[in-house]
C-alpha positions in Angstrom: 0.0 0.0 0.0 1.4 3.4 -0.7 2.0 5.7 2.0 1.8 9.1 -0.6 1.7 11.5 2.4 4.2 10.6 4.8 8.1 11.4 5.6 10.3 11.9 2.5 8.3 11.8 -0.4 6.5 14.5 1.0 9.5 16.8 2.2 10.8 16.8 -1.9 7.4 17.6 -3.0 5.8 20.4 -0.7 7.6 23.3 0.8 7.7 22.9 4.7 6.6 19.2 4.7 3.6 20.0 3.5 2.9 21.8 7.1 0.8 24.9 7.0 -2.4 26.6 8.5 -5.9 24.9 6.4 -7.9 27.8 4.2 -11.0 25.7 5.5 -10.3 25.0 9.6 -8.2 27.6 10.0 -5.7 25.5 11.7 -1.6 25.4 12.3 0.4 23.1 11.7 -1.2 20.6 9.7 -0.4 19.1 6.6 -2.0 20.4 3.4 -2.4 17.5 1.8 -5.2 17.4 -0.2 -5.6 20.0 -3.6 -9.6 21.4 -3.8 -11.0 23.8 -6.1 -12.6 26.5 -3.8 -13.9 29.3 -5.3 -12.1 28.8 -8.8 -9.2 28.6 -7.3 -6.9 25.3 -6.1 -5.9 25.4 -2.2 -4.6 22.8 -0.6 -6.0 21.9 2.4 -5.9 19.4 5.7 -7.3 15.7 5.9 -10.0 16.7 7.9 -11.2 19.9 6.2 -11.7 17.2 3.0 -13.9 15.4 4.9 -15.9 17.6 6.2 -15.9 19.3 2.5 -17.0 15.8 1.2 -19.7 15.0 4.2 -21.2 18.4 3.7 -21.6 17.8 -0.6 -23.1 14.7 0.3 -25.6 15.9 3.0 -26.6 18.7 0.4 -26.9 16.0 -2.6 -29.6 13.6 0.0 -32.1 16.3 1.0 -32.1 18.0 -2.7 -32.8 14.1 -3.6 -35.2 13.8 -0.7 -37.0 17.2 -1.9 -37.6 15.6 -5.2 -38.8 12.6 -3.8 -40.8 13.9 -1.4 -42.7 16.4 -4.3 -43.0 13.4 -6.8 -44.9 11.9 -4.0 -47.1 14.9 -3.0 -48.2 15.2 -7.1 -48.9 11.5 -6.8 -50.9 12.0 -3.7 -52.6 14.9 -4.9 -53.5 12.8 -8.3 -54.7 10.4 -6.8 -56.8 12.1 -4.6 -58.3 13.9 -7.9 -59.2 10.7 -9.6 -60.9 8.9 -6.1 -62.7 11.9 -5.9 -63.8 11.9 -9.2 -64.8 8.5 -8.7 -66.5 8.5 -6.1 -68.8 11.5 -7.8 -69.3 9.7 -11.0 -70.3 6.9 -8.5 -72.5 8.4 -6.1 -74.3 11.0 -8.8 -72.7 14.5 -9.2 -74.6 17.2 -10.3 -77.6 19.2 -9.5 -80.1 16.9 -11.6 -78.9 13.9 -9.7 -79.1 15.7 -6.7 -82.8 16.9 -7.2 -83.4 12.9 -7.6 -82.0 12.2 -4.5 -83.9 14.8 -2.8 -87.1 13.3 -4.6 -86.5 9.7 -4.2 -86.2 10.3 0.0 -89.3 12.7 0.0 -90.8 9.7 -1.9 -89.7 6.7 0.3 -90.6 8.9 3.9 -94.7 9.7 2.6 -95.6 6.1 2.7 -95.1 6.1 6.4 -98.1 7.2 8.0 -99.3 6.4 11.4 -102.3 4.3 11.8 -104.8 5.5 14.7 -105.5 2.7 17.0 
């Protein structure tokens, strides 16, 4: 396995070992290992600051995935809420006329009760 950022290889490549204060934590004396564009430009910075670089990309690339998700859902809901509705009308009668029938028909079915007198 190669050992890239350790002891001589690294003291022929980078001026003072590769030691330095990271654009990203803002801390001494580590090494600046890593090259990353920030801002259009290429800094290097520490072993940590690439992580947290990397985590934070990948945090941002799950919730805009999750928003999608989440919205590709809610039209789905939403559709199918339109449709059961519109079933559910077709199904039950919608529309003044059928309502006027409905009306009739249970005026209709409540006259032929009337009370006997004992």
């Amino acid at each position: 396995m190669s050992k890239n950022h350790r002891g001589r290889p690294l003291r022929r490549e980078v001026p003072k070992s590769g030691r330095g204060t990271c654009p990203v934590s803002k801390r001494s004396g580590v090494k600046l290992l890593y090259e990353y564009e920030i801002g259009g430009q290429k800094v290097h910075i520490s072993k940590t600051a690439r992580a947290t670089l990397e985590n934070q990309r990948k945090r941002e690339e799950r919730k805009v995935k999750k928003t999608k998700l989440n919205s590709a859902a809610e039209k789905a809901n939403s559709t199918e809420k339109a449709e059961s509705t519109a079933d559910f009308s077709k199904a039950n009668g919608n529309g003044k006329e059928k309502q006027g029938e409905r009306e009739a028909a249970s005026v209709v079915q409540k006259a032929p009760q009337k009370e006997t007198a004992p």
